[in-house]
N, C-alpha and C positions, 0 to 999 in steps of 0.2 A: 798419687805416687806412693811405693809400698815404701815401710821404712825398717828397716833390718836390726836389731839390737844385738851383737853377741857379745857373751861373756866370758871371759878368758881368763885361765892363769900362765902368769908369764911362764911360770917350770913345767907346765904342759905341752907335749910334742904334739899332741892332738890340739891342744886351741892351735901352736901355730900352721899348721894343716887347715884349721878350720878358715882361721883367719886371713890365710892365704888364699881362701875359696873364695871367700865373698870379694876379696881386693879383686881380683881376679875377674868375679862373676858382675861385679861392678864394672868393667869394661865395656861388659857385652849388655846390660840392660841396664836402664836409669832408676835408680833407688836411693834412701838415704840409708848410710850404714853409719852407726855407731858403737863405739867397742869400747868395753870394760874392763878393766884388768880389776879383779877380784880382791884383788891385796890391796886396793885402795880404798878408801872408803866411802866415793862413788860408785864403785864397782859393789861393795860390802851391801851397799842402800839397795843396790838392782838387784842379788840375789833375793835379799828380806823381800823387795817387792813382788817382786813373782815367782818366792815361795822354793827355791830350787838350791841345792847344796853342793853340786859335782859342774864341773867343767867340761868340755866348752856348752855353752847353752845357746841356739840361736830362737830369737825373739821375732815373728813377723808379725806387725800390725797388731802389739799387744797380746798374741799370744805364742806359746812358745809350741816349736815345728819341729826342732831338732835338740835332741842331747846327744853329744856327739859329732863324727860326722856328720854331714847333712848327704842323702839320698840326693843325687843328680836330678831323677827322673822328676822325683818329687816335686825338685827345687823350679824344676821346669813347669810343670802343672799350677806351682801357685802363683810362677809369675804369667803366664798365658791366662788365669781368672780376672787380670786385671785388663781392664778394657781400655 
């Protein structure tokens, strides 16, 4: 099962865009999603760990897919690589 990381600031209209995508894309395929708000110091740990400074960040499988929006089509391709 893939598992999705995004990292969010709550004063960004874009994380909640973002964040809205995957609640959302969470409907339609089975994934774990977990979400960070940056201003916290969980969220503060997952930027340091994978190295990244701007918001929203989406994380699959350990590595990061998306800054920003995340590409639909994209989003589609890396969930059909899973078998």
């Amino acid at each position: 099962m893939k598992k999705v990381l995004l990292l969010i600031g709550k004063w960004s209209k874009e994380s909640d865009e973002v964040k809205e995508f995957w609640i959302k894309y969470r409907k339609k395929k089975n994934f774990i999603l977990n979400i960070y708000d940056v201003s916290t110091v969980e969220g503060s740990k997952m930027m340091d760990r994978y190295e990244v400074s701007i918001v929203p960040v989406t994380i699959i499988d350990e590595e990061i897919k998306f800054i920003g929006l995340p590409d639909f089509k994209k989003v589609e391709e890396i969930f059909e690589q899973e078998g």
